[in-house]
N, C-alpha and C positions, 0 to 999 in steps of 0.2 A: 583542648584541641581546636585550632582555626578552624575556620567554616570555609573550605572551597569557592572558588570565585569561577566560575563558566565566563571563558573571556574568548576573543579572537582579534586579530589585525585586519584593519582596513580603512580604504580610502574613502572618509566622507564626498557626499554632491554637494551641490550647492541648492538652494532652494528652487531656481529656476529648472533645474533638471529634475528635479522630484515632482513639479509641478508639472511637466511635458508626458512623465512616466505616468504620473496619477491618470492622466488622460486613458494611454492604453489599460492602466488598469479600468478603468469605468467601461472601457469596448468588451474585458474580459467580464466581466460583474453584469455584465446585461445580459451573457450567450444564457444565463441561467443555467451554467453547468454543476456551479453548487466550488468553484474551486475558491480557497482558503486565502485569500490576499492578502500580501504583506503590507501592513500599514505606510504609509511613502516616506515617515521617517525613520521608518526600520532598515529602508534601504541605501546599501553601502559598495562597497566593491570589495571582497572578501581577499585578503592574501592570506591569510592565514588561520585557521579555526584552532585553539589550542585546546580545548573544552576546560574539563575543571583543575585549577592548576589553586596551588597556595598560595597566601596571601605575602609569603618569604621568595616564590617565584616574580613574584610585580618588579621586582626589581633587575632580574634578570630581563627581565621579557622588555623593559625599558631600553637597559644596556644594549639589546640586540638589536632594536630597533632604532636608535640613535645611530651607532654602529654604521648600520646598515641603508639608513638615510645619508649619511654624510658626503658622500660622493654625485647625490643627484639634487639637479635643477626641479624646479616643477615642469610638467609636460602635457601634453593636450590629448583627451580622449571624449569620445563619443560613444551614447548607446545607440546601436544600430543592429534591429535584425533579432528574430525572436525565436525560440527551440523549447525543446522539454529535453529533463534528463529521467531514467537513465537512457529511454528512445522510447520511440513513439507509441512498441507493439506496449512496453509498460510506464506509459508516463505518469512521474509524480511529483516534478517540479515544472515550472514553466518559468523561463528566463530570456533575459533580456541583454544579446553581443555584445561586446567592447570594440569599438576599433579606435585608429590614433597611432599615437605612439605606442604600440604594443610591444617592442624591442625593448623599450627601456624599463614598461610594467614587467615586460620578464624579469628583464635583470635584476629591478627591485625586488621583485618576490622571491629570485634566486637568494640573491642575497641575503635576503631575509631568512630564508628558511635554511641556509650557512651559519650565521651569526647564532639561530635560536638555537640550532643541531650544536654549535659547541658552549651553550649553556644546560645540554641535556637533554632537550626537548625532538620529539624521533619526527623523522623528516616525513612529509607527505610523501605517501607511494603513488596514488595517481598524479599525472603533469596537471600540471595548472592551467585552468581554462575560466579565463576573467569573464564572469559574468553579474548579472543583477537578478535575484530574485527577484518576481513579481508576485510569485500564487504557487501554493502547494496543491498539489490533489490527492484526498484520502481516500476515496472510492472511485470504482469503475465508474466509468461517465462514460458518457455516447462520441465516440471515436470520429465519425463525422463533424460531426455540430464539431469538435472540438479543430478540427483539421481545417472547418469552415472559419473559424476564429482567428487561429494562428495565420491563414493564407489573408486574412484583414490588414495581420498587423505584420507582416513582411516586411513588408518598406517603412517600417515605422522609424525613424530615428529621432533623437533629441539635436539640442544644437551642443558646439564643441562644449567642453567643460575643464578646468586646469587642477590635475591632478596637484597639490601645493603642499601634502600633508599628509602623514602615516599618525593612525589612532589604535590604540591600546581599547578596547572596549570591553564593558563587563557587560553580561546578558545574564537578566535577571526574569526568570518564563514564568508568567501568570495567565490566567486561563483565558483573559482576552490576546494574548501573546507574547512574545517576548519583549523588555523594556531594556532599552538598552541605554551607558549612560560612560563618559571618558572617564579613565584612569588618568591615560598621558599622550600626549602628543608632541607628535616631532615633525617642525614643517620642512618641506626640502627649500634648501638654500637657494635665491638667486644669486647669478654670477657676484 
């Protein structure tokens, strides 16, 4: 029997914007709140999580994103603007806005999550909301100190960045965190 592969879709940074992000992560690693931070090259822009999928799915999951890529240019987006999900009374992620062209990251994620749906794969039930992990939280933390933090980093944003490329990633979790490493990629075409 194959060994499952924990994969998901998304749009790599580039190294200057991981380096702007690494900033506010070091504002968030100082408050001393104790939150779980995601290494800077963990961080991606998620369209799609598929979790454990077969090693006979790789190839679909290609297909869909080819697919699905084909019709778009590359486009320009920015991180801008900081939150926690699921809300604040119980936060356990802390994330990092997208703005930009966010008409056309619809479209592409629409798309995508079209293409996967008729390779078998069941559609996201919450809407898509582009964002960037920074820092997870496992325990209750002091709700202040933490609201003092986030209202730091408000107006945080990075400079523009050029969406160029849709990644197939496998995630492999070890107890420093998850490693993650390309199957395939597909870059979006210019004109």
């Amino acid at each position: 029997m194959s060994e499952k592969i924990r994969a998901f879709i998304a749009i790599p940074l580039p190294e200057s914007i991981l380096k702007a992000i690494s900033a506010a992560q070091e504002k968030l690693r100082r408050t001393g709140l104790g939150i779980r931070l995601v290494r800077p090259e963990g961080i991606h822009l998620t369209l799609k999580f598929l979790g454990n999928i077969s090693p006979t799915d790789v190839s679909h999951v290609e297909s869909a994103i080819e697919k699905a890529t084909r019709a778009f240019r590359p486009f320009t987006l920015k991180a801008k603007g900081i939150g926690v999900f699921p809300d604040f009374r119980r936060p356990r992620v802390i994330w990092l806005g997208i703005t930009g062209d966010l008409e056309i990251l619809h479209a592409l994620q629409r798309d995508l999550e079209s293409e996967l749906k008729s390779h078998g794969f069941e559609k996201e039930k919450r809407p898509f909301k582009g964002h960037l992990t920074l820092g997870r939280i496992r325990n209750r933390l002091d709700r202040d100190k933490l609201s003092k933090a986030l209202q730091e980093l408000e107006d945080f944003e990075t400079g523009s960045f050029r969406a160029d490329s849709v990644v197939l990633f496998r995630s492999k979790l070890h107890p420093g965190g998850a490693v993650y490493s390309k199957i395939a990629e597909a870059a979006l075409k210019s004109a």
